[in-house]
NUMAR-742690 format. One record per residue (C-alpha): y, z, x; residue number from 1. Coordinates in steps of 0.2 Angstrom, whole numbers, plus 5000, padded with zeros to 4 digits. Layout:
N
<panu Y="Y" Z="Z" X="X" resi="NUM"/>
...
//
This chain:
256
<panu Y="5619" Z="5210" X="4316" resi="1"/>
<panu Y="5614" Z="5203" X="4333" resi="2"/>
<panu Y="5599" Z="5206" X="4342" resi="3"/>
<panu Y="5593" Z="5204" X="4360" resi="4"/>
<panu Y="5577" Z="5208" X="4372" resi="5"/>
<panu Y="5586" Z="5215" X="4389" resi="6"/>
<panu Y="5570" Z="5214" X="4395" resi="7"/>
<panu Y="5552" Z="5211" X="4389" resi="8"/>
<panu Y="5534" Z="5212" X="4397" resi="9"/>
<panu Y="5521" Z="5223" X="4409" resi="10"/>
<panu Y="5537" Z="5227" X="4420" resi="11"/>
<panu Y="5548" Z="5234" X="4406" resi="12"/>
<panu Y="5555" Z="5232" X="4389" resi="13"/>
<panu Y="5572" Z="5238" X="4381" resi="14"/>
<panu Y="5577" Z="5227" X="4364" resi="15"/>
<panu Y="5596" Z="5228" X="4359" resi="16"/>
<panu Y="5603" Z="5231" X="4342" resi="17"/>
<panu Y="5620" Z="5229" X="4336" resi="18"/>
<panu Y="5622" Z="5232" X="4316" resi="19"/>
<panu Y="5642" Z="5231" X="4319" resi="20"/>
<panu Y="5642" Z="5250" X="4315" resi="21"/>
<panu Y="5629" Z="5256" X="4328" resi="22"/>
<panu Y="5622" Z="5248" X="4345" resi="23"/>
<panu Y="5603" Z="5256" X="4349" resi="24"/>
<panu Y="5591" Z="5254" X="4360" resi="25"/>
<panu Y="5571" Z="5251" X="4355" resi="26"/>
<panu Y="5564" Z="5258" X="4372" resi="27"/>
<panu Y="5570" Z="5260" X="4389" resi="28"/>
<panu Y="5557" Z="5254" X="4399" resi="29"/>
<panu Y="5569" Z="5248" X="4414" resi="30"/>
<panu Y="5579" Z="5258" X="4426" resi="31"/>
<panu Y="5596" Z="5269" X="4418" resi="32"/>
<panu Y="5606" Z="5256" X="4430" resi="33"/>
<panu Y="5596" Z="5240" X="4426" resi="34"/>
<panu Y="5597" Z="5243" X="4408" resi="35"/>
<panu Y="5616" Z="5245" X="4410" resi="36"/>
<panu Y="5618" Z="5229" X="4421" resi="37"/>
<panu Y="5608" Z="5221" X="4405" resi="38"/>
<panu Y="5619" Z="5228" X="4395" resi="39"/>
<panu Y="5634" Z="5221" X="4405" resi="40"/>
<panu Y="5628" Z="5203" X="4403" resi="41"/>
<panu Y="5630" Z="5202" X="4381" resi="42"/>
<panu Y="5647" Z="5212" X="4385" resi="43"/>
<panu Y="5641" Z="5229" X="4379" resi="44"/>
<panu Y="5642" Z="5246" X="4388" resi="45"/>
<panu Y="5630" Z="5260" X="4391" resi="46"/>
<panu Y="5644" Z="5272" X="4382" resi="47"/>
<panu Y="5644" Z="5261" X="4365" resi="48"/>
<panu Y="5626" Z="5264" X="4364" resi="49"/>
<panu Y="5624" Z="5277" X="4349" resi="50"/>
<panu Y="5603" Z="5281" X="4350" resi="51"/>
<panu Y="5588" Z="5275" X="4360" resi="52"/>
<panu Y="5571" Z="5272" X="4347" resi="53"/>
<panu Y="5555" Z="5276" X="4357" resi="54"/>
<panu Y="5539" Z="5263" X="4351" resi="55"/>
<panu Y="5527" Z="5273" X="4363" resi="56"/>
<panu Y="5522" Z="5282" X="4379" resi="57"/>
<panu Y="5519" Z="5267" X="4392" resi="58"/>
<panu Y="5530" Z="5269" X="4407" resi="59"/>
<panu Y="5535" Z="5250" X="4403" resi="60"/>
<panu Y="5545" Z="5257" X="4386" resi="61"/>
<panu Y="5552" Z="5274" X="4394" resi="62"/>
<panu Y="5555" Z="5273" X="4412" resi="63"/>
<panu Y="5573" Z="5275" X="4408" resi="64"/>
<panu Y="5573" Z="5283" X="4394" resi="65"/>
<panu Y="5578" Z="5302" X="4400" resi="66"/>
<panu Y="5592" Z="5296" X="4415" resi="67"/>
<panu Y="5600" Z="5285" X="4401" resi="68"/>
<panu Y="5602" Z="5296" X="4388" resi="69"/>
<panu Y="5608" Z="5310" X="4397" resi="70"/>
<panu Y="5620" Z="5299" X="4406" resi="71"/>
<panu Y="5631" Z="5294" X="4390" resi="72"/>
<panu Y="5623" Z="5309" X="4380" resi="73"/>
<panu Y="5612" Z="5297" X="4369" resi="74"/>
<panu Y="5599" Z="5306" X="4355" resi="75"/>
<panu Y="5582" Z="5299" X="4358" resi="76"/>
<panu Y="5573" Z="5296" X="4342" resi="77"/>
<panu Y="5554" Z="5298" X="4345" resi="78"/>
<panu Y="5538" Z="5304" X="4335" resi="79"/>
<panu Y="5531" Z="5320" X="4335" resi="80"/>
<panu Y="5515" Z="5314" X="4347" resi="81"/>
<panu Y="5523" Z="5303" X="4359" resi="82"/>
<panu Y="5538" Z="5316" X="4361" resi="83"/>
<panu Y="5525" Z="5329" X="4368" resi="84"/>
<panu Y="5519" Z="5315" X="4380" resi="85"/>
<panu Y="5535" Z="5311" X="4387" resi="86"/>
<panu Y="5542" Z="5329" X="4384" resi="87"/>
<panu Y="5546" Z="5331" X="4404" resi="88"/>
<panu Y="5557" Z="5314" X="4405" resi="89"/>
<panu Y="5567" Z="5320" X="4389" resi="90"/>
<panu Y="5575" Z="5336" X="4399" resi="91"/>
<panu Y="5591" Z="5339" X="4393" resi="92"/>
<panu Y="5590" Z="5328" X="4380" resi="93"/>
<panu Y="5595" Z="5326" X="4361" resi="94"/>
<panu Y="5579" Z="5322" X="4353" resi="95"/>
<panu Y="5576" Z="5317" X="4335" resi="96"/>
<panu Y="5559" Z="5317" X="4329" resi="97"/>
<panu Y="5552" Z="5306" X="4317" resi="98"/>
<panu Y="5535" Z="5303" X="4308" resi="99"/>
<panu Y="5525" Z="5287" X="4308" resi="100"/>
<panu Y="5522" Z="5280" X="4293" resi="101"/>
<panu Y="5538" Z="5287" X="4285" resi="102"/>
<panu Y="5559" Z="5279" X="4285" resi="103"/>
<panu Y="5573" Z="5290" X="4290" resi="104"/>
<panu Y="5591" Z="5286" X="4289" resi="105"/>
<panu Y="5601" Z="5285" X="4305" resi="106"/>
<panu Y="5619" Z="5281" X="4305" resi="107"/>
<panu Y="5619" Z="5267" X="4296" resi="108"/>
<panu Y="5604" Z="5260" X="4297" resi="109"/>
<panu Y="5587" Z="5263" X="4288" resi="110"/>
<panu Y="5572" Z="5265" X="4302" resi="111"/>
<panu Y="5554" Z="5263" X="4295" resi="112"/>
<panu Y="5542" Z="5267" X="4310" resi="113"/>
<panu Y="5526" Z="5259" X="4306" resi="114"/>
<panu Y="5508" Z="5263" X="4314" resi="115"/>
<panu Y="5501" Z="5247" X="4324" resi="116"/>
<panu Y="5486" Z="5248" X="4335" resi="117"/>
<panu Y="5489" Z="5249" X="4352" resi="118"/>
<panu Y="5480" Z="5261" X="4367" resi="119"/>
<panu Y="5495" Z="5276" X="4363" resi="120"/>
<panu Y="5495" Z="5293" X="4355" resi="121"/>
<panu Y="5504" Z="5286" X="4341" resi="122"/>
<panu Y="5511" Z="5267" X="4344" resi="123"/>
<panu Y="5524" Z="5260" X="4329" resi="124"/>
<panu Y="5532" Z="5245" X="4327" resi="125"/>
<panu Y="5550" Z="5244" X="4317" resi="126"/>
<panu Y="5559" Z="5239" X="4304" resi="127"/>
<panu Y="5577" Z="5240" X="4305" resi="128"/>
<panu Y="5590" Z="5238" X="4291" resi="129"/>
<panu Y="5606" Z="5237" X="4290" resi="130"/>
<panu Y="5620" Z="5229" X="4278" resi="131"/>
<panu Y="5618" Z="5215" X="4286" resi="132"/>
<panu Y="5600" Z="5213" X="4282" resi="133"/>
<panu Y="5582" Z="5218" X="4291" resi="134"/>
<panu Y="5573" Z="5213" X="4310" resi="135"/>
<panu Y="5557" Z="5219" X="4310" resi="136"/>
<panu Y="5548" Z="5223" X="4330" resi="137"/>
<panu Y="5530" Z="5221" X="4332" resi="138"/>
<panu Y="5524" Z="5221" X="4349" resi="139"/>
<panu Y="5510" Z="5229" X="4360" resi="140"/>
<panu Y="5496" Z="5228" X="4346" resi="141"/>
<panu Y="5480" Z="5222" X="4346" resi="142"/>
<panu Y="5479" Z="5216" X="4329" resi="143"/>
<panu Y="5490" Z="5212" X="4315" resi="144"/>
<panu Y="5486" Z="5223" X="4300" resi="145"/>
<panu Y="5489" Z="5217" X="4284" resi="146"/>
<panu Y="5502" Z="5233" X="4284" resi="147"/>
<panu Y="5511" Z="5224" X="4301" resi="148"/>
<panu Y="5513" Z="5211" X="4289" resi="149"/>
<panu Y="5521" Z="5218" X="4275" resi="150"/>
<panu Y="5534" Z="5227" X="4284" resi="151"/>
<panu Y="5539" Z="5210" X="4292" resi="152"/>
<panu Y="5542" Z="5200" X="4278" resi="153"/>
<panu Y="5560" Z="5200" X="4274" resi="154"/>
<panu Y="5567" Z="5199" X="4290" resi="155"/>
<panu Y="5579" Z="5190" X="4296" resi="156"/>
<panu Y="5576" Z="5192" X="4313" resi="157"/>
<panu Y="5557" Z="5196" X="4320" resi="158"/>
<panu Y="5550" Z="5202" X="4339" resi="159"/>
<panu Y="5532" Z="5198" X="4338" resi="160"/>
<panu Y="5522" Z="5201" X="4354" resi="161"/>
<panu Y="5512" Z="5183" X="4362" resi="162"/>
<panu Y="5505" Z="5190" X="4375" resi="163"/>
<panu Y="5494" Z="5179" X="4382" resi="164"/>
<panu Y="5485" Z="5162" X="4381" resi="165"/>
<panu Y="5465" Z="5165" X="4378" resi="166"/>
<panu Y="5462" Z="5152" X="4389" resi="167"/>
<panu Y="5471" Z="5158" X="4404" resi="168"/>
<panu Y="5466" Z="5177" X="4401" resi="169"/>
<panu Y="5449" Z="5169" X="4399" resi="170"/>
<panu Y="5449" Z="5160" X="4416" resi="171"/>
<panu Y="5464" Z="5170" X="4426" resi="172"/>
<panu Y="5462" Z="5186" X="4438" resi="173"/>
<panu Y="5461" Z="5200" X="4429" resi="174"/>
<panu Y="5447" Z="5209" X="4430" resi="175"/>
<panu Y="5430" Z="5209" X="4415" resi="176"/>
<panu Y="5436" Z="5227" X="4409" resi="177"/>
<panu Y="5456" Z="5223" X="4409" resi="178"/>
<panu Y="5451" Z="5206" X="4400" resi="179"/>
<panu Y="5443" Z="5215" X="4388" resi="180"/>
<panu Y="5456" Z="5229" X="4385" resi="181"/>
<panu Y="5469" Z="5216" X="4383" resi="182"/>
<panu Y="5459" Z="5206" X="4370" resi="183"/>
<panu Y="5453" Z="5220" X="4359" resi="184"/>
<panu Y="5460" Z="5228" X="4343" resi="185"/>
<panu Y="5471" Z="5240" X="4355" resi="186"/>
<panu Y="5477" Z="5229" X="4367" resi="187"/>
<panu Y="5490" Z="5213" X="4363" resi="188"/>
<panu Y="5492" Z="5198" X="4353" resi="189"/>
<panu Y="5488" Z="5181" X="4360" resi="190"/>
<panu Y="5499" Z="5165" X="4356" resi="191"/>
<panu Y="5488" Z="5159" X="4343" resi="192"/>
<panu Y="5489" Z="5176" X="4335" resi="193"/>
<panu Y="5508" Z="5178" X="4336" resi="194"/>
<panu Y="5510" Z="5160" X="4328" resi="195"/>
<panu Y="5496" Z="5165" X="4313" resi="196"/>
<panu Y="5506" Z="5184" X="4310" resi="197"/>
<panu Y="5521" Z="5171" X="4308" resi="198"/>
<panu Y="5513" Z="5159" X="4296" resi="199"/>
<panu Y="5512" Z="5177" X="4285" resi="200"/>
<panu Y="5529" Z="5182" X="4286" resi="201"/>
<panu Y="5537" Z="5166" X="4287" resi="202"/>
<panu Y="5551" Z="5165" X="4272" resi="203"/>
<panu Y="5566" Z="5155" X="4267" resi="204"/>
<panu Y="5578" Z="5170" X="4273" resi="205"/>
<panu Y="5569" Z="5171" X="4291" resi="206"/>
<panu Y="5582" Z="5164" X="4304" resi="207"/>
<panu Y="5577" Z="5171" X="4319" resi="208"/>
<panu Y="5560" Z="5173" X="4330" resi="209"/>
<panu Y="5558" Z="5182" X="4348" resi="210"/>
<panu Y="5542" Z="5177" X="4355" resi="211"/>
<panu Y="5542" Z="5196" X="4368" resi="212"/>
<panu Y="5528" Z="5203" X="4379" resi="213"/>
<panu Y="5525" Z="5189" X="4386" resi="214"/>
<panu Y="5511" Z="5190" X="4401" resi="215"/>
<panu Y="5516" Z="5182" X="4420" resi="216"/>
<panu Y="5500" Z="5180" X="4423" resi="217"/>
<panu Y="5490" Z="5175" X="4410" resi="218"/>
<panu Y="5503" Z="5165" X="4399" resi="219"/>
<panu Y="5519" Z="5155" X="4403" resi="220"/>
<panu Y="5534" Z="5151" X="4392" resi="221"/>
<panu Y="5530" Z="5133" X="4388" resi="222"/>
<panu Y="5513" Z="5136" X="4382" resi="223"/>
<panu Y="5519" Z="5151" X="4371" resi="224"/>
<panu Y="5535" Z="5139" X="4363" resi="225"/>
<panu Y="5524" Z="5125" X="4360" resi="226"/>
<panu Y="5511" Z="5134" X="4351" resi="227"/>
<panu Y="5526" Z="5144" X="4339" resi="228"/>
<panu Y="5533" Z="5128" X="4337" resi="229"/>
<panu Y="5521" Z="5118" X="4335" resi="230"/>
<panu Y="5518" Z="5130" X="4320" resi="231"/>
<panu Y="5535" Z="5131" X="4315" resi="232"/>
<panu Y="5537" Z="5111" X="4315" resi="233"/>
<panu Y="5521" Z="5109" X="4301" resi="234"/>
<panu Y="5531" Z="5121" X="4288" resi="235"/>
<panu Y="5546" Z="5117" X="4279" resi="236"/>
<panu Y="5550" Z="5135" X="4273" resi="237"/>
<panu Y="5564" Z="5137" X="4284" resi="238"/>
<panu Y="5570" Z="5135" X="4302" resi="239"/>
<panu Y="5571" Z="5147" X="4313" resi="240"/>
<panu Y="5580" Z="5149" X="4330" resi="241"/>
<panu Y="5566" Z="5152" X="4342" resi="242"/>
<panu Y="5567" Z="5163" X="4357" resi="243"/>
<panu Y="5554" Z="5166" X="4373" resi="244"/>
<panu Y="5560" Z="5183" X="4380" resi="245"/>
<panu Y="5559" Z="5187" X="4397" resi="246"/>
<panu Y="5556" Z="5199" X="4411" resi="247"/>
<panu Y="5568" Z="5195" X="4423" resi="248"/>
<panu Y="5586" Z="5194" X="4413" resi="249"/>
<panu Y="5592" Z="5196" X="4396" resi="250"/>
<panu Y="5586" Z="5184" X="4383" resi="251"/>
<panu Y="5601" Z="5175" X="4372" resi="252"/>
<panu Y="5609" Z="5185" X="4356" resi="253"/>
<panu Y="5605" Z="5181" X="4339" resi="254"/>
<panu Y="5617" Z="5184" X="4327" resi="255"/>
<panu Y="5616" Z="5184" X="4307" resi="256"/>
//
């Protein structure tokens, strides 16, 4: 199985999952052509892509959703509620629809949609397993629930949102009401609250880590991979690769 973010953050988001027996998407937030030239870079084609998963309705997870799958004729795997909000970009389309809250089998791989709380008609996170073994994606949240949690554990590979660093939200730009919305229960996991979901799931199996969503304003790379680290360094449970995705370029490929 191998894994990579083609892009994460405000700008546009698109995850890449290889099992060996099917290559999918979880959202198309960039350009159809951007995603492709992504693509390019970890040697896959646009062609070889088999379904595209849909997390939520932000522009930033579907701007490409509709152009890319009606160019290599990719099914679109979305729920119920965010399927009648993006309805219009998914014209011509193959659309499967799926219930939060409830696993489904597609090609070969077992798809559990989870609810997570985020400002969206029906936001979920996944858990994606495969012969190979389980990554579990948790981003855009405002909390982790104790049910964000269970669905994690096992996984050998996690995407966990660290948004931002409380101090630079505090003190950056942004305006009161944005700060607010970004802090609360529907908004986005800070660093320290990425690194203390990770202190929950962590497990001897665990041999991957994508720190994804991360602001450019109010966070930085550095400070988000010293504060994982620095909690990954305390433990002796096992010893993840660690990953900061970007906005800009595809991150590295984990492989397990």
């Amino acid at each position: 199985m191998r894994v990579c973010l083609l892009a994460s953050g405000s700008k546009g988001n698109a995850i890449l999952i290889d099992s060996g027996g099917s290559k999918i998407l979880v959202d198309a937030g960039l350009s159809a052509t951007e995603i492709v030239n992504r693509l390019a870079m970890v040697g896959v084609d646009g062609s070889e892509l088999n379904g595209i998963l849909i997390s939520h309705e932000h522009t930033d997870h579907v701007r490409g959703v509709g152009t890319l799958a009606r160019k290599f004729k990719i099914p679109v795997l979305v729920s119920y509620p965010t399927h009648k909000q993006v309805g219009a970009l998914l014209r011509k389309t193959e659309v499967v629809e799926f219930e939060s809250g409830y696993a489904f089998t597609f090609r070969d791989l077992l798809i559990d949609p989870f609810p997570i709380t985020h400002d969206a008609c029906d936001p979920v996170g996944f858990a994606i397993e495969c012969s190979w073994g389980k990554v579990g994606i948790a981003t855009d949240l405002g909390i982790a629930t104790r049910l964000v949690e269970n669905k994690l554990k096992g996984c050998r590979i996690v995407v966990l949102e660290s948004n931002h660093d409380e101090e630079m939200l505090r003190n950056g730009p942004y305006p009161w009401h944005l700060k607010q919305r970004i802090k609360s229960r529907h908004g986005h996991l800070s660093n320290d609250e990425s690194a203390e979901l990770l202190e929950q799931i962590i497990h001897p199996g665990l041999e991957g880590v994508f720190l994804a969503h991360l602001s450019e304003t109010n966070n930085n790379p550095e400070v988000a991979f010293r504060v994982a680290s620095t909690f990954l360094a305390r433990q002796s449970v096992c010893s993840p690769t660690l990953v900061v995705s970007q906005q800009h370029t595809a991150s590295r490929v984990l492989a397990v």
